[in-house]
TIPA-540736 format. One record per residue: z, x, y of N, C-alpha, C, CB in turn. Coordinates in steps of 0.1 Angstrom, whole numbers, plus 5000, padded with zeros to 4 digits. Atoms other than C-alpha are relative to their C-alpha. Glycine has a CB too. Layout:
N
ZXYZXYZXYZXY;...
//
This chain:
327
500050084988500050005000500050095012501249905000;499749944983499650115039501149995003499349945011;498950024990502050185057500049965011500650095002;500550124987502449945086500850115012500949794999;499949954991503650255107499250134998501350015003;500849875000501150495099499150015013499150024988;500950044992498950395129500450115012500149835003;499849934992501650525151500850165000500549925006;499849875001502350845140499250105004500350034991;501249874988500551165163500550104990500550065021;501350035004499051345143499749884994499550084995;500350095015497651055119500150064987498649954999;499749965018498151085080498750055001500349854985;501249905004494451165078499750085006498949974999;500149884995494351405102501050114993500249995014;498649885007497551595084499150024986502249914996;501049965017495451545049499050065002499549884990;500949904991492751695069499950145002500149975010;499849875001494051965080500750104989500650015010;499549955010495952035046498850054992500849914993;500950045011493151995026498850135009499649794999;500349864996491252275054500950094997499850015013;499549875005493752515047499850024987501350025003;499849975019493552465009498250094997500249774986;501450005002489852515015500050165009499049855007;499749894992490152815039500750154989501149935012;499349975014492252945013499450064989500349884995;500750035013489652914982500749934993499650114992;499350075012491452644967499349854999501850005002;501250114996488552384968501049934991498050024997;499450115009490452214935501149925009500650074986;499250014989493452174959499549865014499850185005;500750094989491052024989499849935002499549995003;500750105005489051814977500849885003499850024986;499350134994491551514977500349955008500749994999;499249984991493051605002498549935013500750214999;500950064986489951555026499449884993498550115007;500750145005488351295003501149885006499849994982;498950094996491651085014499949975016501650074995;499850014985491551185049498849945006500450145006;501050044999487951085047500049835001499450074991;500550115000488350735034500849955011500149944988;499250044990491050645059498849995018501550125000;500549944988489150835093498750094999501050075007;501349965002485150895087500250165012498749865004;500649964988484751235109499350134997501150025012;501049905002482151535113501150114992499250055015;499749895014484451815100500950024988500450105004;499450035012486051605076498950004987500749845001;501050045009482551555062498850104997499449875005;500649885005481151875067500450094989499950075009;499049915013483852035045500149944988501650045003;500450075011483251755020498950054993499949885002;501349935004479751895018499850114994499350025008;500249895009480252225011500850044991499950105005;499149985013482852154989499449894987502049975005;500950035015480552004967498850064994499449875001;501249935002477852184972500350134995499150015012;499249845004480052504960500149954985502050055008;499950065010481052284934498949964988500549925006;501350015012477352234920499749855000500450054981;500150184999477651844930499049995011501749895005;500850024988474351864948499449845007498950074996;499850184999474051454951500849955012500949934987;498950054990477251424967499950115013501749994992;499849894991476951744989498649915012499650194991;500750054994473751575002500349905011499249984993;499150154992475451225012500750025010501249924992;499149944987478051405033499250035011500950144997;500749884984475751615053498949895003499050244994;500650144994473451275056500749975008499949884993;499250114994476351105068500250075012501349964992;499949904985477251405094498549965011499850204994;501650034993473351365105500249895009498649964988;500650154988473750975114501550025008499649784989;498849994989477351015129499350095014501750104992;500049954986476251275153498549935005500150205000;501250124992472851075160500449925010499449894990;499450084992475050835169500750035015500949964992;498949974989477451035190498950105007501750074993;500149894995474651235207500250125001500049995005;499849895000475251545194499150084994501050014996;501249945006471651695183500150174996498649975011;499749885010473252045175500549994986501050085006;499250095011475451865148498750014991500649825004;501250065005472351695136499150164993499049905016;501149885001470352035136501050104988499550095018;499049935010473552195115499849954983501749955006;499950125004473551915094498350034986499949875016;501449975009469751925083499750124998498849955006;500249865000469752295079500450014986500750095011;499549975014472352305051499149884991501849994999;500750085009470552005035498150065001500449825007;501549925006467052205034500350124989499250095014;499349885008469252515019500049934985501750055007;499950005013470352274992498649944994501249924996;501250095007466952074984498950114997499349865013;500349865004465652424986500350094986500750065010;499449945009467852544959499549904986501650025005;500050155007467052184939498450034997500549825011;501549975001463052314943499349865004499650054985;500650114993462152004961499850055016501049854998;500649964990459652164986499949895009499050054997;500450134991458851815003500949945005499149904994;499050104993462351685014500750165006501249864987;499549914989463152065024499450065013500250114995;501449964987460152135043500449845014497549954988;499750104987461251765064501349975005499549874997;499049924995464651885065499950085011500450074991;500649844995463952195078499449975017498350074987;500550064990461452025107501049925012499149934993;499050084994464051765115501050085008500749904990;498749904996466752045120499450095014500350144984;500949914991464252265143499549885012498450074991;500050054987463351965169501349945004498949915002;499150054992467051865176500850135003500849894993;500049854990467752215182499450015012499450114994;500850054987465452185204500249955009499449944999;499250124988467051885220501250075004500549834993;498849954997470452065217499450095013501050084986;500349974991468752325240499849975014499650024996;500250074985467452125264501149935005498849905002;499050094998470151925267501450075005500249934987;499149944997472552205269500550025012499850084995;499749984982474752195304501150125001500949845009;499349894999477652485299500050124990501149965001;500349825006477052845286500449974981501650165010;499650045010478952745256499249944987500649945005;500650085010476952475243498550044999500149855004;501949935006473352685250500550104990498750125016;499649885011475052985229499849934986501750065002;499950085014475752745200498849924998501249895000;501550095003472152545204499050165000499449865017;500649925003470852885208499950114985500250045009;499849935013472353025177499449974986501250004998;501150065014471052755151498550055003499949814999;501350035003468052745167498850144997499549925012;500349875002467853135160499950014981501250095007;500050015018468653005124499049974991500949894994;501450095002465652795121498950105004499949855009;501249874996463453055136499550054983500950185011;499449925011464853275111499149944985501949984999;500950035012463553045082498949944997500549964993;501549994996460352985096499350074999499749985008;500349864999459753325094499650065012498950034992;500549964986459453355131501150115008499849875009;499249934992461253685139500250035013499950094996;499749974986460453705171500649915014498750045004;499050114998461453355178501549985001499849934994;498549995003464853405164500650135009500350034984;499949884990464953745185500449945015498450095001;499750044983464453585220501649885001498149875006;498750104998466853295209501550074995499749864991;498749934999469453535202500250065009500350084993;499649964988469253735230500449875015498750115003;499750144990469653375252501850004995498749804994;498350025005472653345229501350095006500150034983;499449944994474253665240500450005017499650074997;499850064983473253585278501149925001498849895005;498950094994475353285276501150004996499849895000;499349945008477653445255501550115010498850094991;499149964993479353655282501449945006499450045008;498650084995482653645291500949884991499549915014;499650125005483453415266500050054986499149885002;499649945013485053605234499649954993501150034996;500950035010484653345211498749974995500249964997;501350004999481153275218499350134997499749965013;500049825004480553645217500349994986501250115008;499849935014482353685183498749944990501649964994;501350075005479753385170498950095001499749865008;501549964997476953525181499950144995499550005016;500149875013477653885170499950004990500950074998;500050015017478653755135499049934996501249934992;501050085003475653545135498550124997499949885013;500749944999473353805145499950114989500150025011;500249905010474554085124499549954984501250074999;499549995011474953885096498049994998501349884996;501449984997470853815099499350095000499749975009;500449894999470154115105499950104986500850055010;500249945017471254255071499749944992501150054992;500750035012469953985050498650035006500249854995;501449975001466554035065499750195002499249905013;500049875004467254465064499250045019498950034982;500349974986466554445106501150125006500249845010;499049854996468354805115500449935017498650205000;499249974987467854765155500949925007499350035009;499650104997468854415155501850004996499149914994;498950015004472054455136501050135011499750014984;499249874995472854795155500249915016498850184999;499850054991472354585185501049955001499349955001;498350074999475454325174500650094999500549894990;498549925003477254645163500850015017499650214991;499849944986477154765202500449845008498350095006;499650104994477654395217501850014993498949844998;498850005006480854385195500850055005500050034991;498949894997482354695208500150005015499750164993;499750054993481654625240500449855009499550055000;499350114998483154275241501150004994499549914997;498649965007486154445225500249874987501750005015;499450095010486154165194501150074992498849944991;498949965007489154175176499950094984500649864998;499949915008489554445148499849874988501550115001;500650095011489354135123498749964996500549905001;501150034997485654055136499550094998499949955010;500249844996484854405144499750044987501350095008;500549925015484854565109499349954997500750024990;501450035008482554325096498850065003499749875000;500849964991480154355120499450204996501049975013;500349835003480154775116499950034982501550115008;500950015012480454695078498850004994500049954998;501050055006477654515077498950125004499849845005;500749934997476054805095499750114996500250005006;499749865010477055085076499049964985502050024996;501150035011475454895046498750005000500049904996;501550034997472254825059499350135003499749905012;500249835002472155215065500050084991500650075005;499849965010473055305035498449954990501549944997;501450015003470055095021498950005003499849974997;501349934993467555205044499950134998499949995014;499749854999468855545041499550095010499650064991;499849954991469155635074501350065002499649925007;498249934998472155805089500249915015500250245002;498750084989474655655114499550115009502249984996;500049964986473855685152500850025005499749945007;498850014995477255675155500549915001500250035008;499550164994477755285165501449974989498349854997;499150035007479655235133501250074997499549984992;498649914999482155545136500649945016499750205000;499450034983482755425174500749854994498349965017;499650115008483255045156501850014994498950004987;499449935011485555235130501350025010499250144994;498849914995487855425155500649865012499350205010;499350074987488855095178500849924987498849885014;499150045007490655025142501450074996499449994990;499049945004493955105136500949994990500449995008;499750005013496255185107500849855001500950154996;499550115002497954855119499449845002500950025006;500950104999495254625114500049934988498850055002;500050095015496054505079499150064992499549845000;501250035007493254435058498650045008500149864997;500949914990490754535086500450165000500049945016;499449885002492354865080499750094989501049984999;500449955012491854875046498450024994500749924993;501450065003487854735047499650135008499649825006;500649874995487555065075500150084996500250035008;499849885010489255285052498850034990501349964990;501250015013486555195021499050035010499749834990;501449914995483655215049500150155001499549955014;499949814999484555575059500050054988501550075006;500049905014484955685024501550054993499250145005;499049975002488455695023500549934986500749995011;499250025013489355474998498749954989501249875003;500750035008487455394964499749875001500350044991;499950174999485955034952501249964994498949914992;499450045008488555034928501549995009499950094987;499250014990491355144955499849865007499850115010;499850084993490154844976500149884991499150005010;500050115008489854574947501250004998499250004989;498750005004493454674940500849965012500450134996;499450084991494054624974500449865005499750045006;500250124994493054284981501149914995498549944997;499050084999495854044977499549844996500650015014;500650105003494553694983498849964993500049975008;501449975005491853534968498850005011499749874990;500249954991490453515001499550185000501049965006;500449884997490853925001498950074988501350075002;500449895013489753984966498649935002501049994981;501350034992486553794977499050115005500449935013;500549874990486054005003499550154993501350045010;500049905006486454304983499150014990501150034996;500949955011484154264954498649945006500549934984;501549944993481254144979499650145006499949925012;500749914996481554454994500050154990500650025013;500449935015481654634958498949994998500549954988;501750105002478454414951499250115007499749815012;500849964993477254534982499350155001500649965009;500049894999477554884979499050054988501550045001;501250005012475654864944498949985003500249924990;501250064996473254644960498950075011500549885006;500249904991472454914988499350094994501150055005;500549915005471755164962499350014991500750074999;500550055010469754964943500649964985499250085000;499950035016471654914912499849884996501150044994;500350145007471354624892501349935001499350004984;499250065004474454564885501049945020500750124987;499650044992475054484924499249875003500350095008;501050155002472554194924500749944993498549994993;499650115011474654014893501350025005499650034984;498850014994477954104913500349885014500050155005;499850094988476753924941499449824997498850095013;500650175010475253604922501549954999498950014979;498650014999479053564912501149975017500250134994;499450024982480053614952499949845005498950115014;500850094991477753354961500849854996498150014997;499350075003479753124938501749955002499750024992;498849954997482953224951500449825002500250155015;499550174993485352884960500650095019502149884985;500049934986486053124992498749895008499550194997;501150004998483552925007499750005017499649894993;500249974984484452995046500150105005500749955008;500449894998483553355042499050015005500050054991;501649984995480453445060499250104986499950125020;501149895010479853715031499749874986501350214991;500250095014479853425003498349955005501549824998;501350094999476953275022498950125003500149875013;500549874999475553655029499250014985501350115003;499949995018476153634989498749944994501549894992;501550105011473653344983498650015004500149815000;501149974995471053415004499350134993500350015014;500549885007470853774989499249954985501550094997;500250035015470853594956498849894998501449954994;501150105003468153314962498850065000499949885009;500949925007465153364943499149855003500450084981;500750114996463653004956499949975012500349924997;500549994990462953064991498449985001500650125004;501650124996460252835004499050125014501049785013;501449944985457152995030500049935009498350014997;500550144989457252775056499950055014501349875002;500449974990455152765085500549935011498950014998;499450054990456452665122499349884999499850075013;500950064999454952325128499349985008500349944998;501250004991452052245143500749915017498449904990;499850104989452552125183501750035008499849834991;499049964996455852285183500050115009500750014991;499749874994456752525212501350075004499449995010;498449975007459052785204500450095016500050124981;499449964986460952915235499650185000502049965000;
//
């Protein structure tokens, strides 16, 4: 039965099962979550009740239900004028219909996602919200194959990016992370240098020069430096960013840092960048490390989704559409 005083209790029950049910998920404890937002869901329909429903099915292998959610996200923010939403929205639902090999509902995914970007742009009125319309619509570039599209609309992103840490950290971690799945050296070296000069926090920061150090490693180039400059704004009392700078420098082994990691969260972390390090130097056995990652229940890692992209072997060709003009 309801409780006939739940109405007036600040926060609401579904917001408290909400936010429980994010931390369980934050966490990797999707078994945990699940309920938890499905509850908070049936009570109070809302976008990041229903986004995290999505990818906690779509982690899960429930590609059906993962779809429904991120539908349902689509017509809520339709509703509520929010055409970045929308463009978020239809992105991950091309990823999965993608993965499903149904070229003809990812290909009109995909499209749908790329002109409300679009709209989010134009529409955009404070720095903020062009950064975040600029970032997807750098996403969509991205899997259009239009590097140079995704180029200009990142550098817009950083424009409006100033002064505004977390906007900045987005857009760094967005950029780099882009950068090393498609093996773009000046692009990534680029976020290394925005990073360090927007001082992001040593938690942010290591990835970032991580991700840079890797992508050098399998180009086999040598370090300009960016990533020892990165390196040295860490300190021994950084935690776990401490320990992730240690392993890049060379200090500690994989096996040292796999021992290190603690949470499942860390141990996550730690055997993508095991993976990764294999994956760099070609071995095989870092390709079937990272297929595993990509499954991780971690699923609000940026490297899990680093993970699947590395690992998809059903990536669609798709051309810009016709009539579209790309900024």
């Amino acid at each position: 039965a309801k409780s006939p005083v739940a109405k007036d209790v600040t926060p609401t029950v579904p917001r408290v099962e909400y936010a429980m049910g994010a931390l369980e998920a934050r966490a990797g404890e999707l078994l945990a979550a699940r309920p938890l937002v499905e509850a908070a869901l049936k009570a109070e329909p809302t976008l990041p009740g229903l986004e995290l429903m999505g990818a906690i099915d779509r982690q899960r292998g429930d590609d059906a239900d993962a779809l429904k959610a991120f539908d349902a996200v689509a017509k809520i923010a339709t509703e509520s004028s929010d055409p970045g939403s929308v463009a978020d929205a239809r992105l991950t639902m091309f990823e999965i219909y993608q993965d499903l090999g149904n070229a003809q509902e990812a290909s009109r995914s995909l499209e749908t996602a790329l002109h409300r970007a679009l709209d989010a742009q134009k529409l955009a009125h404070t720095a903020p919200e062009q950064a975040s319309a600029e970032r997807i619509l750098a996403q969509l570039l991205e899997r259009y194959g239009s590097a140079e599209g995704a180029r200009r609309a990142t550098e817009r992103a950083y424009e409006a990016s100033r002064g505004d840490l977390r906007q900045m950290t987005a857009t760094v971690l967005e950029a780099a992370r882009r950068g090393l799945i498609r093996g773009d050296l000046p692009a990534t070296r680029e976020a290394a240098r925005h990073a360090i000069e927007a001082n992001l926090a040593p938690d942010d920061l290591v990835y970032v020069a991580l991700w840079l150090r890797l992508l050098e490693h399998k180009l086999k180039v040598s370090s300009d430096g960016t990533v020892e400059e990165a390196f040295a704004k860490i300190d021994e009392e950084d935690g776990w960013a401490a320990r992730l700078r240690s392993w890049g420098a060379g200090r500690l082994t994989d096996d040292q840092l796999l021992s290190a990691a603690r949470s499942r969260v860390e141990q996550t972390e730690a055997n993508f960048y095991v993976a990764m390090a294999a994956y760099a130097m070609n071995d095989a056995r870092g390709g079937e490390r990272l297929e595993r990652v990509a499954k991780s229940e971690a699923i609000e890692l940026v490297e899990v989704g680093i993970a699947r992209d590395l690992s998809d072997k059903k990536r669609l060709d798709l051309k810009l559409p016709t009539g579209v003009d790309v900024p």
